[in-house]
N, C-alpha and C positions, 0 to 999 in steps of 0.2 A: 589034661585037655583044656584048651582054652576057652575062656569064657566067651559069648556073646559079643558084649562090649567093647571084647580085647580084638574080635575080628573085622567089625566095624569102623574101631577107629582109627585115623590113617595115621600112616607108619612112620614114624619122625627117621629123618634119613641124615645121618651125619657128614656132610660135605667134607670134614677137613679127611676124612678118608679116603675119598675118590680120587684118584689118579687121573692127570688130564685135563682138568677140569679150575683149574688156578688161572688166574689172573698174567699178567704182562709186566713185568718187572720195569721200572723204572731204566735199569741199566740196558735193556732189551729197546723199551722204545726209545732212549736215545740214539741205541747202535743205528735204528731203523731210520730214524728221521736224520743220522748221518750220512746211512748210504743214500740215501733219497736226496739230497743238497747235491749229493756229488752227481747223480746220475744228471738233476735237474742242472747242474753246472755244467754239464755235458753237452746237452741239448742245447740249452743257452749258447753255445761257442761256437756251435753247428751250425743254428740260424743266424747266428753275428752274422758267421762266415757267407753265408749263403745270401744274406741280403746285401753284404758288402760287395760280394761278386755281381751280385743283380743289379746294384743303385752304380757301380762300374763299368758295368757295361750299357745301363741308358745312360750312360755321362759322352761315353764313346761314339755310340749314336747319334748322339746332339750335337755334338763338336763334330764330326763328320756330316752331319745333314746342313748344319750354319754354313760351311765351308764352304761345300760343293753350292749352298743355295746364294754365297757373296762372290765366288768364284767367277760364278755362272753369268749373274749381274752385270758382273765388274767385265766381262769380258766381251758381252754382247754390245753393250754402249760401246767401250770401247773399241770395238771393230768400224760402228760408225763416226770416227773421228773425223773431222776437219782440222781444226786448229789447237795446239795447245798455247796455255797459259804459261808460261815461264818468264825468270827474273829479266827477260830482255824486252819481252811486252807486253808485261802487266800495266794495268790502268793505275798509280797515286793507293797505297794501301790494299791494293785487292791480293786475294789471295793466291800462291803460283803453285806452279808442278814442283816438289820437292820428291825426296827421296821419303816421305810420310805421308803425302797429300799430293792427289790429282785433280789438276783442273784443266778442261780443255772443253772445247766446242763439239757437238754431235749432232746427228742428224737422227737423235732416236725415234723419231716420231715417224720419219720416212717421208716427209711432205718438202723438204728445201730443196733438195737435188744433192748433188754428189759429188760434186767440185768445190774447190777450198777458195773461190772466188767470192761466194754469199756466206761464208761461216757465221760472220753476224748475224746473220738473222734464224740462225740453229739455235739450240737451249746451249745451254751452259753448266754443264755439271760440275760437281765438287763430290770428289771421294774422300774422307776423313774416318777417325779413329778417334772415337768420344771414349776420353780414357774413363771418364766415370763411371758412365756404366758399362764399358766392354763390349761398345756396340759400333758396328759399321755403318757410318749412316752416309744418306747422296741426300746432297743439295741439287736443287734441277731448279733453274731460273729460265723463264721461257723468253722471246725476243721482247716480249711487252711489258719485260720485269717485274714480274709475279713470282713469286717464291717459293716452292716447297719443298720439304724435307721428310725424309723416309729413312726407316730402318731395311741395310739389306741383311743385316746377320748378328748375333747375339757371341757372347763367349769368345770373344777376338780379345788377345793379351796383346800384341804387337801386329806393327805389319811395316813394309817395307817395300819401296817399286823402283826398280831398276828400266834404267833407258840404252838401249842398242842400238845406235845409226841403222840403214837398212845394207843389208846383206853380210851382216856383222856376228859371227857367231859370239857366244859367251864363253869367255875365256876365264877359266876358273885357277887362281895361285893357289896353291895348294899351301906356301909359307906365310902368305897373308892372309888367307883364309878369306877371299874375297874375291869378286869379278874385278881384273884387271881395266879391263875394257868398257865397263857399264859408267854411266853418268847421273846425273840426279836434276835434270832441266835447267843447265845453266847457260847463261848468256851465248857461247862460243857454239853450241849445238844446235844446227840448222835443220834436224829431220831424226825422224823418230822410222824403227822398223820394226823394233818390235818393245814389248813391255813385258817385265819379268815380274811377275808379286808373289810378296813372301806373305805368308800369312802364318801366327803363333794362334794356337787357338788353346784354353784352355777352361777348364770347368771344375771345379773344387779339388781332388789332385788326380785329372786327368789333363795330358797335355798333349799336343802334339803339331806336327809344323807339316805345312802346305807349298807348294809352289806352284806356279803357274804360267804358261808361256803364252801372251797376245799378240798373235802376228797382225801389224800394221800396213796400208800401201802407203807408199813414201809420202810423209807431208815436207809440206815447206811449211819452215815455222819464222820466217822472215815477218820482221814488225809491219803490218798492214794495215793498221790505226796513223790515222792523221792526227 
């Protein structure tokens, strides 16, 4: 029988006999914190993926809303055209209609009338391609020669503007790869009917190409400057 003492005092319990009850072996928490890299390198590749489709598709967005929003600009002035500017009546260094740059006379405001008798006293616009920063920007110089300049649109890599006499469809070579029949505002070309613009737009590696048709009513573009 046991004594007093012996029932009292608490019972010393030897762990290394207990089953279950051990520690996590070295080789064990490596295994773990190997599966664990992998699964997290999983995830990781997931969300790459997932942001990469997302930050691709606002690229697409933008380069379609720039578009439709210099598109839009570029086609409304030019409906009010009076006169262009090309290499047979430009003024001593002024700028002309080329196949990269538009300039001609408009009636954007709506106040001069609608005949290409007072073009002069309409603004004077200039459409360019600032290749710095990838921006379309309009020059609009008013009859009093006052100057301003605006951005119509961001993310433009190129652009391109095609002239067609009027009632002149586009005739596309398929071997040159090019409008047979479009011009670029030179001397011998007396009237403009419609305007073709090419627009490259693009934004970190989303790209993509525009075009656009400005029907014109027939100008005379005969030199009218004294």
């Amino acid at each position: 029988m046991r004594s007093i003492a012996e029932r009292v005092s608490p019972r010393r319990w030897d762990w290394s006999k207990q089953e279950g009850d051990r520690g996590f072996t070295i080789v064990e928490l490596l295994i773990v914190m190997i599966i664990s890299l992998i699964i997290l390198a999983g995830m990781a590749g997931v969300i790459d993926m997932a942001y990469g489709f997302f930050r691709s598709h606002n690229n697409v967005q933008a380069v379609n809303d720039s578009s439709r929003r210099v598109l839009a600009s570029m086609a409304r002035q030019l409906r009010c055209t009076l006169h262009f500017v090309d290499a047979s009546n430009r003024e001593d260094d002024e700028p002309y209609t080329d196949d990269k740059r538009l300039v001609f006379y408009a009636d954007i405001s709506g106040t001069t009338g609608s005949t290409i008798d007072n073009w002069e006293d309409a603004e004077k616009v200039e459409f360019y391609l600032n290749e710095e920063t990838d921006e379309m920007m309009q020059r609009t110089t008013s009859p009093g020669g006052s100057t301003q300049e605006s951005v119509l649109g961001s993310y433009v890599d190129d652009v391109t503007f095609m002239y067609f006499d009027p009632g002149v469809r586009p005739a596309w070579d398929e071997d040159l790869k090019q409008y047979t029949n479009a011009y670029v505002g030179g001397e011998q070309n007396k009237s403009v009917g419609m305007v073709k613009i090419f627009l490259k737009m693009k934004k970190d590696k989303v790209g993509r190409s525009f075009e656009h048709d400005v029907f014109l009513r027939v100008l005379v573009r005969e030199p009218v400057r004294e």
